[in-house]
N, CA, C and O atoms as CSV, one atom per row, in Angstrom:
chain,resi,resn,atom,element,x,y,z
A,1,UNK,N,N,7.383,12.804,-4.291
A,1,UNK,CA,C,8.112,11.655,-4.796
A,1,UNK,C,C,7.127,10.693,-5.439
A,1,UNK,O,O,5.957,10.779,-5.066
A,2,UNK,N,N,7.392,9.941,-6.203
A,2,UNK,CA,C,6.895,9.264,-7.059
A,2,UNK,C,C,6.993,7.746,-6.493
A,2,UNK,O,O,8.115,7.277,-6.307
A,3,UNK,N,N,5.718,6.892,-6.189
A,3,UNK,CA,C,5.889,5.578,-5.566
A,3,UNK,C,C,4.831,4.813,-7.054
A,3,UNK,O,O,3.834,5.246,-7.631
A,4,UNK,N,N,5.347,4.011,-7.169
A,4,UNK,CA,C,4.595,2.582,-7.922
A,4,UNK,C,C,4.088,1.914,-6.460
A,4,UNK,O,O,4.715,1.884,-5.401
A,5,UNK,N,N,2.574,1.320,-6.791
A,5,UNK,CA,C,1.884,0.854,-5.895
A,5,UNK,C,C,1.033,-0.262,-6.545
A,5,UNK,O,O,0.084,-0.181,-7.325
A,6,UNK,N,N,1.761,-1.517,-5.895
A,6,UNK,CA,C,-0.042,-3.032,-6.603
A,6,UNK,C,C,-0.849,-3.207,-5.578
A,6,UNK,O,O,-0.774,-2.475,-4.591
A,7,UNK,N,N,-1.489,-3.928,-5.649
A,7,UNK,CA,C,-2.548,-4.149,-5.223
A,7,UNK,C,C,-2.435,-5.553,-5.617
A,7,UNK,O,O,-2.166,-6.005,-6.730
A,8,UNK,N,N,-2.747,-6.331,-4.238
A,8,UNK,CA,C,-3.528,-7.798,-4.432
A,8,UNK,C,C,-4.368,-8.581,-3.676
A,8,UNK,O,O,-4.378,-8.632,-2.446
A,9,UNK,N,N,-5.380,-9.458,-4.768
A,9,UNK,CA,C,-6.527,-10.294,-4.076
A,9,UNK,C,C,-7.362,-9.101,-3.874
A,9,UNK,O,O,-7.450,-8.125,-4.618
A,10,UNK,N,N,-8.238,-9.420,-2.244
A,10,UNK,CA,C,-9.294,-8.869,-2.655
A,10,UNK,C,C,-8.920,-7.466,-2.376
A,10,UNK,O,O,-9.834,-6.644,-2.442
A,11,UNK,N,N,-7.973,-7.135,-2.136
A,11,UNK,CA,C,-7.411,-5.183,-2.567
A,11,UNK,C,C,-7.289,-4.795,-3.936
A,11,UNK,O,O,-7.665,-3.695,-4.339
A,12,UNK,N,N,-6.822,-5.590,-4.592
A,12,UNK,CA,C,-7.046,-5.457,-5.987
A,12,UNK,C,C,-8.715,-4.830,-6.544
A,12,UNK,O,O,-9.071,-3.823,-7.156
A,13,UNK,N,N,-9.547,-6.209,-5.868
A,13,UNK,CA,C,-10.805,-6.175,-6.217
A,13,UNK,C,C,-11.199,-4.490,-5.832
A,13,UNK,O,O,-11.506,-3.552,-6.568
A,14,UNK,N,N,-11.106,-4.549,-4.975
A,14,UNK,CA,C,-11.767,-3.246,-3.833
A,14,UNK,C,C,-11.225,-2.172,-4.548
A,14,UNK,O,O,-12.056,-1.470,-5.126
A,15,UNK,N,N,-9.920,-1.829,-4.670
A,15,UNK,CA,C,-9.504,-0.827,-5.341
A,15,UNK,C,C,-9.893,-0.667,-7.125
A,15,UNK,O,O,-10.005,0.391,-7.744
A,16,UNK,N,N,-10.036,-1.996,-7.635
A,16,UNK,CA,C,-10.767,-1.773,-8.789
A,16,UNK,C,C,-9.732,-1.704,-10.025
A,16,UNK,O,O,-10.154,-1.562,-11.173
A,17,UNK,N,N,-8.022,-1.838,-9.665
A,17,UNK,CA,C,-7.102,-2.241,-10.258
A,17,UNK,C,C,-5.995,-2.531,-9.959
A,17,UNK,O,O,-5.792,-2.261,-8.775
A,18,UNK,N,N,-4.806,-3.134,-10.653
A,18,UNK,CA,C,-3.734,-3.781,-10.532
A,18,UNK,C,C,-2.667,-2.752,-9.560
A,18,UNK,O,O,-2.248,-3.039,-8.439
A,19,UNK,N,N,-2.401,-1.610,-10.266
A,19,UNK,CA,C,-1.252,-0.528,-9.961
A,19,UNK,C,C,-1.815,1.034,-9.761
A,19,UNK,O,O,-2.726,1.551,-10.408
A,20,UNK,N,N,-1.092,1.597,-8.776
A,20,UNK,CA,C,-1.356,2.935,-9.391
A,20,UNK,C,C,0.453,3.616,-9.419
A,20,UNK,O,O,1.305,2.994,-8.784
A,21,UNK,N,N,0.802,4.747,-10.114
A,21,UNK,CA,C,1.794,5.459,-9.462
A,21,UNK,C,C,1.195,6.692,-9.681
A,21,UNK,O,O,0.523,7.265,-10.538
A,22,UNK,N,N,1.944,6.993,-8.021
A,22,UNK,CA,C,1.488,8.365,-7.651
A,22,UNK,C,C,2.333,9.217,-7.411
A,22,UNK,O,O,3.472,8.766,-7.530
A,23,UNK,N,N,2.269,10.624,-7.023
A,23,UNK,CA,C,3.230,11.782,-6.486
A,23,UNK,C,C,2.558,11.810,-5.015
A,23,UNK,O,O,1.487,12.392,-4.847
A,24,UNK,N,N,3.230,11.158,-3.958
A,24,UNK,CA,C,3.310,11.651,-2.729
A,24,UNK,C,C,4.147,12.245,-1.638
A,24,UNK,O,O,5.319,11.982,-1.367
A,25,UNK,N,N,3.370,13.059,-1.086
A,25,UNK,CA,C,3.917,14.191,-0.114
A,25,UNK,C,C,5.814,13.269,0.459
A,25,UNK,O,O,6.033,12.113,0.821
A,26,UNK,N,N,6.860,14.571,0.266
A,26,UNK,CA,C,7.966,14.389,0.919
A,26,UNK,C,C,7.874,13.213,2.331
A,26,UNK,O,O,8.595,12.216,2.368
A,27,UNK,N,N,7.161,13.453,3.104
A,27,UNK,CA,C,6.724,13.523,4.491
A,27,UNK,C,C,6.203,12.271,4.592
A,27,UNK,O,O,6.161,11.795,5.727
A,28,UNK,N,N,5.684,11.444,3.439
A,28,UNK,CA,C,5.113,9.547,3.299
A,28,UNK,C,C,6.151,8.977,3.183
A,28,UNK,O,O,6.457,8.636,2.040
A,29,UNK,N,N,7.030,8.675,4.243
A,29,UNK,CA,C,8.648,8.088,3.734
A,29,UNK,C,C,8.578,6.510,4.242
A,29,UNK,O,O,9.452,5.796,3.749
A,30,UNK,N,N,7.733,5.921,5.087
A,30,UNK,CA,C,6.976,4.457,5.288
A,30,UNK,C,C,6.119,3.802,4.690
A,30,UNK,O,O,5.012,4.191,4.319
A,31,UNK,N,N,6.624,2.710,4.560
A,31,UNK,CA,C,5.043,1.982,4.355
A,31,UNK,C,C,3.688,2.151,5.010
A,31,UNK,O,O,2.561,2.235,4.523
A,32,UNK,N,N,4.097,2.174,6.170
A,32,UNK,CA,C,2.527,2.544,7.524
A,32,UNK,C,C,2.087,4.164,7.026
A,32,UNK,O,O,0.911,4.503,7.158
A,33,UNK,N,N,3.142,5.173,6.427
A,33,UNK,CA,C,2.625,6.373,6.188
A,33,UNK,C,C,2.039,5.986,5.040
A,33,UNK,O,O,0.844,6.277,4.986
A,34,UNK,N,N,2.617,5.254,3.815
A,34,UNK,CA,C,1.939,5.500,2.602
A,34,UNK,C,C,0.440,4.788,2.242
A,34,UNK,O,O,-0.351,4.904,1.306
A,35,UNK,N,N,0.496,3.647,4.028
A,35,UNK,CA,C,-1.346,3.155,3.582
A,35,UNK,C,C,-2.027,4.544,4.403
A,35,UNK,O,O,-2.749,5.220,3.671
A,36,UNK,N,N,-1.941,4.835,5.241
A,36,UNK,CA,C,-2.606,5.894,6.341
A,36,UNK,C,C,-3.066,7.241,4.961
A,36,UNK,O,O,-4.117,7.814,4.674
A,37,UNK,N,N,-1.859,7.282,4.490
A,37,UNK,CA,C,-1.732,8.469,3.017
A,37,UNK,C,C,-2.925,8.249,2.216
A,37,UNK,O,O,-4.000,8.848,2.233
A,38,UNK,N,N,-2.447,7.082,1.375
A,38,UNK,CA,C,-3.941,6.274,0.658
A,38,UNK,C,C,-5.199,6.310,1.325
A,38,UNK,O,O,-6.212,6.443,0.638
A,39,UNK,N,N,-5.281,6.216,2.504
A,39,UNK,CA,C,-6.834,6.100,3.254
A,39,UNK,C,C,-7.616,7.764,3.435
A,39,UNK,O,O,-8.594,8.259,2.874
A,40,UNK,N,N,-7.063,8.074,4.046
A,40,UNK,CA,C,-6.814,9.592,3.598
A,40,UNK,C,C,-7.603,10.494,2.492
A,40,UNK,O,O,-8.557,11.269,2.427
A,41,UNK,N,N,-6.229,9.685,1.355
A,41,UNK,CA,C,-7.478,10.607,0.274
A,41,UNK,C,C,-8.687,9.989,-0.440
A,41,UNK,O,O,-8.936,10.102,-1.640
A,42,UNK,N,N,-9.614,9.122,0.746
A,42,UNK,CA,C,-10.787,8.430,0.080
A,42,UNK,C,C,-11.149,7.593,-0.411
A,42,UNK,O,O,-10.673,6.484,-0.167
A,43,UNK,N,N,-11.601,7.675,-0.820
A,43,UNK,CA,C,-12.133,6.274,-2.050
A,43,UNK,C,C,-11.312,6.002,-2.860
A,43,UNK,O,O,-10.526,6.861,-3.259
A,44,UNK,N,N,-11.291,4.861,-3.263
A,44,UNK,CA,C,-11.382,3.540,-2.971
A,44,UNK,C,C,-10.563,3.410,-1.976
A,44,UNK,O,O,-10.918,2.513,-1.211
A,45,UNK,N,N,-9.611,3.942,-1.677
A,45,UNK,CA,C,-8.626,2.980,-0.827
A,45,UNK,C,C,-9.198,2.713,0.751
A,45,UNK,O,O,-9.074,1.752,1.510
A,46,UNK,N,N,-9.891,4.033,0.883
A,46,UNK,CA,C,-10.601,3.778,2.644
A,46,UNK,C,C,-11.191,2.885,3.124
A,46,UNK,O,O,-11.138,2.294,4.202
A,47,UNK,N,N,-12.186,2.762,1.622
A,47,UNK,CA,C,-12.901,0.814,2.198
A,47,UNK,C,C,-11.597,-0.295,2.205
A,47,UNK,O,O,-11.306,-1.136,3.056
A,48,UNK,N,N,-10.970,0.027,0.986
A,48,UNK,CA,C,-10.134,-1.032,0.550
A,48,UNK,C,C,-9.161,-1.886,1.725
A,48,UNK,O,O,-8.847,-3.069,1.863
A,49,UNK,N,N,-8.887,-0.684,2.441
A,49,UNK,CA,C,-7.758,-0.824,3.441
A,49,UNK,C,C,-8.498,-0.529,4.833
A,49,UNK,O,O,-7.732,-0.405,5.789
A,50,UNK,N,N,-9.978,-0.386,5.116
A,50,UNK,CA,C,-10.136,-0.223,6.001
A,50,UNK,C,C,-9.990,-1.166,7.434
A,50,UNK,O,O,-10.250,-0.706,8.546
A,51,UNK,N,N,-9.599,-2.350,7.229
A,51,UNK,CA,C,-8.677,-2.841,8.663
A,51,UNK,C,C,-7.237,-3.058,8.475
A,51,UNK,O,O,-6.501,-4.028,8.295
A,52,UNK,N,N,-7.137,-2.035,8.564
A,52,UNK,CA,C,-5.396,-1.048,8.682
A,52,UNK,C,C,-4.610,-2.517,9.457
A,52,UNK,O,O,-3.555,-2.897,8.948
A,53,UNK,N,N,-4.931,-2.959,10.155
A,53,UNK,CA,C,-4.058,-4.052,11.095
A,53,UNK,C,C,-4.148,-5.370,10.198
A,53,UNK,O,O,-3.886,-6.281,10.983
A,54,UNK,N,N,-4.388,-5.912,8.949
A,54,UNK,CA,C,-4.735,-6.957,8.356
A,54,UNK,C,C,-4.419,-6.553,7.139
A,54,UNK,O,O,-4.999,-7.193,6.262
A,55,UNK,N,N,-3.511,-5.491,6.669
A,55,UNK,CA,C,-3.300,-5.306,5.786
A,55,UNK,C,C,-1.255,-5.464,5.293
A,55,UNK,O,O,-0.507,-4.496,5.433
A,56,UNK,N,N,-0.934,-6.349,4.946
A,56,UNK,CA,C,0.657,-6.384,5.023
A,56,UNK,C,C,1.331,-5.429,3.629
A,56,UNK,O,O,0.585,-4.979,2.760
A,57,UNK,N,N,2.431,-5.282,3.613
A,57,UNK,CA,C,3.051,-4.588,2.609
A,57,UNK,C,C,4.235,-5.308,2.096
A,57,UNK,O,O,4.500,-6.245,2.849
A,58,UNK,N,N,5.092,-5.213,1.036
A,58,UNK,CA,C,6.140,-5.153,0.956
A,58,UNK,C,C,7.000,-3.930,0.090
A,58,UNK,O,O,6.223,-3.181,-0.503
A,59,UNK,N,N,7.942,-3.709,-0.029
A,59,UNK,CA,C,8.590,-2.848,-0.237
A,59,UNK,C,C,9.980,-3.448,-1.438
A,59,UNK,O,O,11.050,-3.992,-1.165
A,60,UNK,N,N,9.561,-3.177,-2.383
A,60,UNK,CA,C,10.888,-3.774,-3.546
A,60,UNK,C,C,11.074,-5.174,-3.329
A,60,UNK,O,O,12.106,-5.814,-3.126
A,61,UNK,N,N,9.670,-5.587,-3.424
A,61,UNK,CA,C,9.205,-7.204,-3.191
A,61,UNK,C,C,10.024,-8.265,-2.462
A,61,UNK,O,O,10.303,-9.425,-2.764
A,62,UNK,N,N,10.390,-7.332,-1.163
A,62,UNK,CA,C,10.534,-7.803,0.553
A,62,UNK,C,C,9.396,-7.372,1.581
A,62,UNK,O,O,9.187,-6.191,1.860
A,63,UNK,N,N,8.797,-8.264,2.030
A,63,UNK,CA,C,8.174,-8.234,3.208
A,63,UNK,C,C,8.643,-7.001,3.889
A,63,UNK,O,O,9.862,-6.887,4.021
A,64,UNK,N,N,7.738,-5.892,4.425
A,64,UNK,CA,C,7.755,-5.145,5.276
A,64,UNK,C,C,6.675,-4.418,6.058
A,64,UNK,O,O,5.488,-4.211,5.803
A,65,UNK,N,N,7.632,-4.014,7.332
A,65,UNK,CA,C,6.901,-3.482,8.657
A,65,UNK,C,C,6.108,-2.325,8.104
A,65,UNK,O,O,6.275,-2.021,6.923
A,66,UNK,N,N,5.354,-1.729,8.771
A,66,UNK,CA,C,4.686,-0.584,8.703
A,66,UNK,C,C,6.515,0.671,9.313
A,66,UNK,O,O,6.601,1.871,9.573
A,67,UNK,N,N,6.886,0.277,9.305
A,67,UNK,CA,C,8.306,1.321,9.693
A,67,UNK,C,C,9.273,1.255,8.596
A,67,UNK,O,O,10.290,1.947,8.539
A,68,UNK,N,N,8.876,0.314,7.650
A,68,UNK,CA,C,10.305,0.362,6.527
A,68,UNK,C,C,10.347,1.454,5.607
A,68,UNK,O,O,9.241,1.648,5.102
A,69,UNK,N,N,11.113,2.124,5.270
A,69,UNK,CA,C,11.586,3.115,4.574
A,69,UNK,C,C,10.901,3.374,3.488
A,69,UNK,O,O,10.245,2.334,3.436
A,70,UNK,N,N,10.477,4.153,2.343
A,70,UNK,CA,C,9.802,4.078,1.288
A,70,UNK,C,C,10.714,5.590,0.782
A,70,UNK,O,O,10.940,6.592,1.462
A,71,UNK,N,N,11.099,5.300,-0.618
A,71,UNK,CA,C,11.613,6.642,-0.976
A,71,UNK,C,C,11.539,6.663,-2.483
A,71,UNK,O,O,11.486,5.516,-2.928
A,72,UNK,N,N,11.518,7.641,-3.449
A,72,UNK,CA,C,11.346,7.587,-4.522
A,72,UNK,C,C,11.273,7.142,-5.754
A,72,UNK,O,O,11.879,7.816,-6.587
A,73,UNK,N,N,10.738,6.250,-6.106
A,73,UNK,CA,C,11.156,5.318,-7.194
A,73,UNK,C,C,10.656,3.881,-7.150
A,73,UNK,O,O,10.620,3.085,-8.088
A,74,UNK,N,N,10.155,3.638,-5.481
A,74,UNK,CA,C,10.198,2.507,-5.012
A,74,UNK,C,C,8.933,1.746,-5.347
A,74,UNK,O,O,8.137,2.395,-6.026
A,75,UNK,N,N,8.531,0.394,-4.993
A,75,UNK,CA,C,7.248,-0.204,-5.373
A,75,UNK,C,C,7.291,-0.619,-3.999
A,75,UNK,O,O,8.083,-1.224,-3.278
A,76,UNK,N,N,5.794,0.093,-3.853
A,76,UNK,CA,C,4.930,-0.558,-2.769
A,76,UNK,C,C,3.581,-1.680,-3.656
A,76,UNK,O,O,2.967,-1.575,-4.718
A,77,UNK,N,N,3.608,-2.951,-2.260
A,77,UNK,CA,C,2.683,-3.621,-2.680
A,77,UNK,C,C,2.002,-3.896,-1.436
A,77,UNK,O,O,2.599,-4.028,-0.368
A,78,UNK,N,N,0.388,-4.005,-1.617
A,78,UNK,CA,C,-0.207,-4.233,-0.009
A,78,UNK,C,C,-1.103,-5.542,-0.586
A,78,UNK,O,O,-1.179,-5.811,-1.785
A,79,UNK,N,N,-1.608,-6.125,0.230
A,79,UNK,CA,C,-1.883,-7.245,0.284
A,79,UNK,C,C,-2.740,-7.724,1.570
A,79,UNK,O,O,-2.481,-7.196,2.651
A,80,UNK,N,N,-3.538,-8.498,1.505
A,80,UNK,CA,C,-4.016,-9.010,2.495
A,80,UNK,C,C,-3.323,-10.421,2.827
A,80,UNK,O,O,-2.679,-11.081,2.012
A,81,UNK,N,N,-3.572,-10.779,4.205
A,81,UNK,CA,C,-3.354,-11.727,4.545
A,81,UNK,C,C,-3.165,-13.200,3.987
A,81,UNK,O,O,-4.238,-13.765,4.200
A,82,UNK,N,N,-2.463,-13.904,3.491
A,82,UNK,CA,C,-2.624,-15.022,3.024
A,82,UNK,C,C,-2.295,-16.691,4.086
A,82,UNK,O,O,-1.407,-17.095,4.836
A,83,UNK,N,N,-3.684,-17.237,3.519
A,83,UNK,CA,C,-3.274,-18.135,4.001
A,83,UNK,C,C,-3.382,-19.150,3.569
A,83,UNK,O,O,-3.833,-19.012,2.432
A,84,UNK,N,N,-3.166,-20.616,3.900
A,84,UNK,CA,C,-2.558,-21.512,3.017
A,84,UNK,C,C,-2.636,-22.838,3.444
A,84,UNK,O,O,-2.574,-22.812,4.673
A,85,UNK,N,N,-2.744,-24.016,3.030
A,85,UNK,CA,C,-2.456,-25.456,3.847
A,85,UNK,C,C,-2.237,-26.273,3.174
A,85,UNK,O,O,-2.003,-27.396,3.620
């Protein structure tokens, strides 16, 4: 299946660009599967994302869990933490 994926801040940086879309495995049907997926196959994303727990997502630009659904067509975006005052 085919996912659109951004990247932002310093994931952006790390990964070295804005978007990718990819063909991933039937079986990446989460958000928590599709960063674990990304880390996986290496570089860049392994540094990029390497504290897996500090890394948020959303899903069709709603906030989501590492359990929300992901299915063909969809845009994933990961992101680091923001904060603010």
């Amino acid at each position: 299946m085919k996912i659109r994926i951004l990247y932002f801040a310093l994931l952006r940086d790390a990964v070295g660009r804005e978007s990718d879309e990819l063909d991933v495995p039937a079986e990446v049907n989460t958000a928590g599967a599709l960063r674990e997926w990304l880390i996986a196959q290496g570089e860049p994303w392994a540094t990029a994302m390497a504290n897996r727990r500090r890394i948020r997502a959303a899903v069709n630009q709603e906030m989501a869990e590492d359990d929300a659904a992901v299915k063909d067509g969809d845009e994933v975006a990961f992101f680091p933490p923001v904060t603010g005052g």
